[in-house]
C-alpha positions in Angstrom: 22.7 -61.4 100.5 21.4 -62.1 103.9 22.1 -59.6 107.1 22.6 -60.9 109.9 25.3 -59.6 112.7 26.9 -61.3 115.8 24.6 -60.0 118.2 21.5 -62.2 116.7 23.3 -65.2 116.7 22.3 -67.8 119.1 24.3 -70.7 121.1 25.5 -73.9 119.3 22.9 -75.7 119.4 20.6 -73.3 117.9 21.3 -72.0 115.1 25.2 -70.2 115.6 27.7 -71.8 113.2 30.5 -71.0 115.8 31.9 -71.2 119.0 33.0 -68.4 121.2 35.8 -69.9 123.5 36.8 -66.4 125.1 35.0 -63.2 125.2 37.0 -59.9 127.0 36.3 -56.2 126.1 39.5 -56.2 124.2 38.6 -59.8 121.5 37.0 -63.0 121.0 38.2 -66.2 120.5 36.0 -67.7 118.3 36.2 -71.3 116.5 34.5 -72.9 113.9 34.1 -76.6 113.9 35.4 -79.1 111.0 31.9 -80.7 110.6 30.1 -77.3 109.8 28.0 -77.5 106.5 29.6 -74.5 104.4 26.0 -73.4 103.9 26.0 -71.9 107.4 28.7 -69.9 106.8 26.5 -66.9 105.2 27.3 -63.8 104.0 26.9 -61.1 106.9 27.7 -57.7 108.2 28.9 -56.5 111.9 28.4 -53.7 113.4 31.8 -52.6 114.6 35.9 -52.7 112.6 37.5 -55.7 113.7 40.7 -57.2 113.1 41.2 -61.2 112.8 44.1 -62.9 113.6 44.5 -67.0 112.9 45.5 -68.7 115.5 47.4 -71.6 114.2 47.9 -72.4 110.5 44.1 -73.1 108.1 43.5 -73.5 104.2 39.8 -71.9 105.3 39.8 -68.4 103.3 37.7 -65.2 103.8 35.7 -63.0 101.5 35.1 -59.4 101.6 32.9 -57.3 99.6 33.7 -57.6 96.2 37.0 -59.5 96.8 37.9 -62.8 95.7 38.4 -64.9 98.4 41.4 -64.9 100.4 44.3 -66.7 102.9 43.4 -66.1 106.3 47.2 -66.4 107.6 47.6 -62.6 107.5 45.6 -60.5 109.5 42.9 -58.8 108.1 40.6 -55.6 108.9 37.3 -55.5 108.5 35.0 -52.6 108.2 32.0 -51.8 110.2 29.0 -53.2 107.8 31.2 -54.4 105.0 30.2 -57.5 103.8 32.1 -60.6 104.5 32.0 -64.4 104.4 34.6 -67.3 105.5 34.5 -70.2 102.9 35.0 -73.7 104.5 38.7 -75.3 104.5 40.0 -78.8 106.4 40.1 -79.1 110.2 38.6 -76.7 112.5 39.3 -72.4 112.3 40.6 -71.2 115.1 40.6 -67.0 115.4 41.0 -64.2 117.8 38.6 -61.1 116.7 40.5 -58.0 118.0 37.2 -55.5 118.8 38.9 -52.7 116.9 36.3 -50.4 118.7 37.9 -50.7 121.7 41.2 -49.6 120.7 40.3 -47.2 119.2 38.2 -45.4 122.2 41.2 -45.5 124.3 42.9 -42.9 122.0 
């Protein structure tokens, strides 16, 4: 598996399979365009929990360490480092990315 993590991503453009729409301390808005070759969508790891959250309704699913893949129209956590992968649907994937690190710092 290859490791890569959002902070060595670059812009569109060069190399980042993604678009970030909205960035706040609290969560991302990210989306992922319907012309992306499923090879870009790699397996990686980040380095802080995060929730994701659809926004809209997709047939694109997502796979965690060793899970079968899954629906993305339920939220789902994902564990600082765990391995994870979204597999390619129809249209474009629209998602918020709740930085689960900053929640849980206010507590």
């Amino acid at each position: 598996m290859q490791n890569y993590s959002d902070s060595n991503q670059t812009s569109e453009g060069s190399g980042k399979p993604y678009t970030d729409l909205e960035i706040t301390d609290k969560y991302i808005i990210r989306e992922f365009g319907d012309d992306i070759d499923p090879i870009e969508l790699m397996w990686h790891r980040d380095n802080e929990d995060r929730t994701i959250e659809i926004l809209g309704e997709t047939d694109w699913a997502i796979q965690l360490e060793d899970s079968l893949p899954t629906s993305l129209n339920s939220r789902i956590f994902i564990k600082r480092h765990e391995w994870h992968r979204v597999i390619k649907g129809t249209g474009k994937l629209q998602l918020k990315i709740h930085l689960d690190w900053f929640i849980a710092s206010r507590f």
